[in-house]
C-alpha positions, 0 to 999 in steps of 0.5 A: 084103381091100379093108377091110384095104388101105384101112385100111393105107393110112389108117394109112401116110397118118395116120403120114407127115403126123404132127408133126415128132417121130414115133414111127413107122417107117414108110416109103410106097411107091406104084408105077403101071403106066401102059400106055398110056406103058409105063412103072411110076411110082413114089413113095416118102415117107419120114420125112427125119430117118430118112433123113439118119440112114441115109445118114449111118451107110451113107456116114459122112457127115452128109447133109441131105436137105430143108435149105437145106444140101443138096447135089447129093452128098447128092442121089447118096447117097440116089440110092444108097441108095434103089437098094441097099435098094428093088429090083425085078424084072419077070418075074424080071429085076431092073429099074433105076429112073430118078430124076425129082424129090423134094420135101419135104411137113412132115417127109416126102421123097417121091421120085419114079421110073419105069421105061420101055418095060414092056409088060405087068407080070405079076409084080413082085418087091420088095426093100424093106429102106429103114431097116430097119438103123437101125430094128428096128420100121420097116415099108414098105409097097408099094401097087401098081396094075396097070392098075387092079387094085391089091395091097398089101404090108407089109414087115418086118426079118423079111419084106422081100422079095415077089411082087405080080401 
């Protein structure tokens, strides 16, 4: 199971710093219980083209996330975006997540969040539907880390909903 993970793992790194143009559809989420702040810390890296694409069809706006011309409403949509497509649930109550930062890597966003006062995560619930409306084939995968103890997802059109503990 560990091979598979770091495999997985290596693939989602190799496909997210690949050349401007890609042919992937891969979406990257890495999320970190930290007990001794109490709080989950998320990192999401998504392809920006696929993203602007995205808000554009949701919002029936252009966007432009990670150009000179963004603008702090294109900052809010993808906020919302991210929130109605990327859920979580913490002992089955669904949890909202506090935005932080995002910065762009070559072609990639990665956006960064966290969660406070957790005391313990026993099970975590993830909904993860981020471009799946514009791309069939796109994939997300969930890399947790629960106080070192760490478990992996892949999510699908198909499967985009499941439990880690």
């Amino acid at each position: 199971m560990k091979w598979k993970q770091s495999s997985l793992f290596l693939v989602a790194i190799i496909v997210l710093s690949s050349f401007a143009v890609h042919k992937f559809y891969v979406g990257m989420f890495q999320m970190k219980f930290v007990p001794q702040k109490k709080e989950l810390h998320i990192t999401t890296r998504i392809f920006v083209d696929d993203l602007n694409l995205a808000l554009e069809k949701k919002f029936h706006k252009k966007t432009f996330i990670g150009e000179p011309k963004e603008s702090k409403e294109d900052e809010v949509l993808m906020q919302k975006y991210i929130a109605e497509k990327f859920k979580l649930k913490i002992k089955g109550q669904a949890k909202n997540y506090t935005f932080l930062s995002k910065e762009m890597e070559n072609n990639v966003v990665i956006c960064y969040f966290k969660i406070k006062e957790l005391a313990q995560i026993t099970s975590l619930e993830v909904e993860n539907s981020i471009l799946m409306e514009i791309y069939p084939e796109q994939q997300n995968i969930i890399q947790f880390d629960n106080n070192g103890e760490k478990n992996s997802l892949l999510f699908t059109e198909d499967n985009f909903k499941g439990m880690l503990k």
